[in-house]
C-alpha positions in Angstrom: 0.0 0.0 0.0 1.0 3.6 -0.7 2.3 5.5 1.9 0.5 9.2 2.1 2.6 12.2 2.1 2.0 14.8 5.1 3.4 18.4 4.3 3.8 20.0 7.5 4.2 23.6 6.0 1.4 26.7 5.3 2.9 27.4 2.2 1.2 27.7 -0.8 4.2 27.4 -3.2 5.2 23.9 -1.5 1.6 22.5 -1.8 1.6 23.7 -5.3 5.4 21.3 -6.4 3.6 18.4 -4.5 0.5 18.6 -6.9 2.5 19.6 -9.8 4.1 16.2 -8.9 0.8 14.7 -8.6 1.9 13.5 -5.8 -1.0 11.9 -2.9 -0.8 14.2 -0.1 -2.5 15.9 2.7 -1.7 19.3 4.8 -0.7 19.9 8.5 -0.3 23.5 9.2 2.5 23.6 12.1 1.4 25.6 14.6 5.0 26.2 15.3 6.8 29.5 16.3 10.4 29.1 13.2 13.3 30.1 15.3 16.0 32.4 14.7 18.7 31.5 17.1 21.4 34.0 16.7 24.5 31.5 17.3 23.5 29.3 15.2 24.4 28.7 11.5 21.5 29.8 9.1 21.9 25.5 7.7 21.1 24.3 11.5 18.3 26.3 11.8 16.5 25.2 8.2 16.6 21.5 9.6 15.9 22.4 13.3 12.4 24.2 11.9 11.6 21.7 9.2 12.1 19.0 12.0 9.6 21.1 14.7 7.4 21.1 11.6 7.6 17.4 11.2 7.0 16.6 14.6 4.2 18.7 15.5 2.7 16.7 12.5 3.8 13.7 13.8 1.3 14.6 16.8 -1.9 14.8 14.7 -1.8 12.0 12.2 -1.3 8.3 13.1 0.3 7.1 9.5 2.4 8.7 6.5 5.3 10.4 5.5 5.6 13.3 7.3 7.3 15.8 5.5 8.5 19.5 7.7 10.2 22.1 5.7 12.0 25.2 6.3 13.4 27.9 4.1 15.2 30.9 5.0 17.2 34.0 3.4 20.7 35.0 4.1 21.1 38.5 2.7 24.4 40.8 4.1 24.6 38.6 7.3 21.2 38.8 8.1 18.7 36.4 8.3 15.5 37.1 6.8 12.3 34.7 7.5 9.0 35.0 6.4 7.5 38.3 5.0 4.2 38.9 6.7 2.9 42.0 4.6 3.0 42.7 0.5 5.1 46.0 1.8 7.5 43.8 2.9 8.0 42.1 0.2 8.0 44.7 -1.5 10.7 46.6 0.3 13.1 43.3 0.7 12.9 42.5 -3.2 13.7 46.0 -4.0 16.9 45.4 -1.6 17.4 42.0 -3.4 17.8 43.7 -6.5 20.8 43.1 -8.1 22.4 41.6 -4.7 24.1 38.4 -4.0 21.5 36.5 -1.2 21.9 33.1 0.0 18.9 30.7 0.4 18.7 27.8 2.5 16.3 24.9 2.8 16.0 22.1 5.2 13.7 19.1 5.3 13.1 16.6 8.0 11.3 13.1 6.9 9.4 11.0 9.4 8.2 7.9 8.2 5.2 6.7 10.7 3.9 3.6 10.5 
């Protein structure tokens, strides 16, 4: 038997690849405050979030693969997280422009039986 997919993730753009993949899967919003831990690197926190996300999932279904993912910017040292406004956006691609910016991904896979 085929094992569902669980995104644990709000994001539009991420449920969008997995149905452009045709892929069988179901959502889990995480309720889950991403963390910005200023000693940390920028590539332990992408897999530290996606693996809250994964787990918090883990909590509400009883079978799948749960999937938690995490993306975030690093732009002149700085790391951005999620935009919460269009004027934000707006104002952070218009400092994008033309700049060098680092992105960074992480994903944490539970397979629960």
């Amino acid at each position: 038997m085929k094992k569902i997919i669980i995104l644990a993730s709000s994001s539009p753009r991420r449920n969008e690849i997995l149905k452009n993949a045709h892929l069988n899967f179901k959502i889990v919003k995480p309720y889950v405050k991403e963390a910005i831990l200023k000693k940390k690197k920028i590539s332990y926190l992408v897999i530290y979030n996606a693996k809250r996300k994964a787990e918090y999932a883990l909590e509400k279904k009883r079978a799948g693969l749960i999937l938690g993912v995490d993306t975030l910017v690093l732009f002149k040292n700085k790391i951005i997280g999620k935009v919460f406004s269009k004027k934000e956006a707006k104002e952070l691609l218009k400092n994008f422009n033309g700049k060098k910016l680092a992105v960074y991904t992480g994903l944490y896979l539970i397979d629960k039986e």
